[in-house]
Structure formats: C-alpha cells, structure tokens
C-alpha positions as CSV (number, residue, x, y, z in Angstrom):
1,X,-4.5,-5.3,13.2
2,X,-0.7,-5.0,12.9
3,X,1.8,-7.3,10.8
4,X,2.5,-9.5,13.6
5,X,-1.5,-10.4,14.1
6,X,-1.9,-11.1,10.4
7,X,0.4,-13.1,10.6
8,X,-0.5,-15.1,13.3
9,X,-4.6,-15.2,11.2
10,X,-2.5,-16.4,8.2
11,X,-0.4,-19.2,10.3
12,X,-4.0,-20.5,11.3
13,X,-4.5,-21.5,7.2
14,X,-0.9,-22.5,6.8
15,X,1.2,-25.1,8.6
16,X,3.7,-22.9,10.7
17,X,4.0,-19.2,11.6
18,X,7.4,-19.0,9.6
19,X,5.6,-20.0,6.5
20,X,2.8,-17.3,6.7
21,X,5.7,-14.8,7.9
22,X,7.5,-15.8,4.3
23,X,4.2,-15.5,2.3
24,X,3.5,-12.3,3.9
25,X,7.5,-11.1,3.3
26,X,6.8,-12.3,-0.5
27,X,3.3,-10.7,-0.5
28,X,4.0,-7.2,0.2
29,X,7.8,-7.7,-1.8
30,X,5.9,-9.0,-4.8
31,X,3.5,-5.1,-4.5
32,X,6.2,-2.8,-3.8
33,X,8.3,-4.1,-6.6
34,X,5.5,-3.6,-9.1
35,X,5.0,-0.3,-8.3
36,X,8.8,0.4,-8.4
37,X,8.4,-0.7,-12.1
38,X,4.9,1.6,-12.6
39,X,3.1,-1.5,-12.9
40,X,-0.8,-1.3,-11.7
41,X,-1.0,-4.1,-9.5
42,X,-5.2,-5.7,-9.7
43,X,-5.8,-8.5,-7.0
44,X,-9.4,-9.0,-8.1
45,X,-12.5,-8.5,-5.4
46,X,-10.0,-6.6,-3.3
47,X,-8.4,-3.8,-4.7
48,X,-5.8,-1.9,-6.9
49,X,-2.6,-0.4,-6.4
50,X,-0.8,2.0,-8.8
51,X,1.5,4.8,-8.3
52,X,-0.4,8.6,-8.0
53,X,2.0,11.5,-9.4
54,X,1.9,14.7,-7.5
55,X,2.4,17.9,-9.1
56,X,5.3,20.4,-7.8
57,X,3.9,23.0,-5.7
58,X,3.8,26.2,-3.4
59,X,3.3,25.2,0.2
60,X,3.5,27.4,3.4
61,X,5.8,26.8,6.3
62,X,3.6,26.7,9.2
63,X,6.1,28.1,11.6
64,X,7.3,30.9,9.7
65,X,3.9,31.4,7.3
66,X,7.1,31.2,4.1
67,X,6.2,30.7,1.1
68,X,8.2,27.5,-0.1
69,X,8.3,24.7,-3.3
70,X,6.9,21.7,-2.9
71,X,9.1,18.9,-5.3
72,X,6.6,17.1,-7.9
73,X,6.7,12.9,-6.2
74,X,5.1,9.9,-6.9
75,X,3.2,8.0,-4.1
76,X,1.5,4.7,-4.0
77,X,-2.3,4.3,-4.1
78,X,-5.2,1.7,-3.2
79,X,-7.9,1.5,-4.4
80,X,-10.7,-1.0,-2.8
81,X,-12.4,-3.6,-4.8
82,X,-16.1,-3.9,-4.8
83,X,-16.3,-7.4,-3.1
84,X,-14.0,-5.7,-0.5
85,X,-15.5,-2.6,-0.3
86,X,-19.0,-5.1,0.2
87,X,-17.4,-6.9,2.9
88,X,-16.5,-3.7,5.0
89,X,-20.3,-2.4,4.4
C-alpha cells in the first residue's frame, strides 16, 4: 500500500479525500517533527518511534575494497506495538 491508497482507505472514514489527505499531511508532519526534537513518539497498541544513533565507523568501498570512515548519524526507528504486532500474526 502506497500513500495515495491510504489515503483513499482513510477518505472511506472521513467525509472527502482532501480531508484524509490533510490528516495524513498532519499525521506524518506531527512524527517527523518530534523526532527532529529527540522526542520518543508512543501511539499506543501500534508502535514507537525514536531516533537510533549510529556510531562513526570504518567501512569498505566495494569498488575499490578502500578502507574509508563512516560519519557517526542519527536515524529514525519503529518499533511495533503488541496489539499491532497481534494483528499482523
């Protein structure tokens, strides 16, 4: 399922398409700017998000077989909620 589908499953609740299309917008907004701040974001029965850090490291170039460093970086994380994690079961 892509963005568009959900969507069109969310317009089905709602009264128009442009109004799940907003929610969605302010949905996904509402996450990313959390985790901008470092805030662990808990939607209950479904899941977590927080931000993973990742150590600086040496990596290989596969081309070359080089030796090179790796920058340390944060990346975001989910974790699935039992209920969730129930449903998919």
């Amino acid at each position: 399922m892509n963005k568009s589908e959900l969507i069109d499953v969310l317009a089905e609740n709602l009264d128009s398409k442009k109004e799940a299309a907003v929610a969605l917008e302010s949905l996904l907004e509402a996450i990313a700017q959390g985790l901008k701040k470092g805030e662990k974001i808990t939607l209950t029965g479904f899941g977590t998000f927080k931000i993973a850090k990742r150590k600086a490291r040496t990596g290989r170039n596969p081309r070359t077989g080089e030796a090179i460093q790796i920058k340390a970086s944060k990346t975001a994380q989910f974790t699935a909620g039992k209920a969730l994690k129930a449903a998919v079961a």
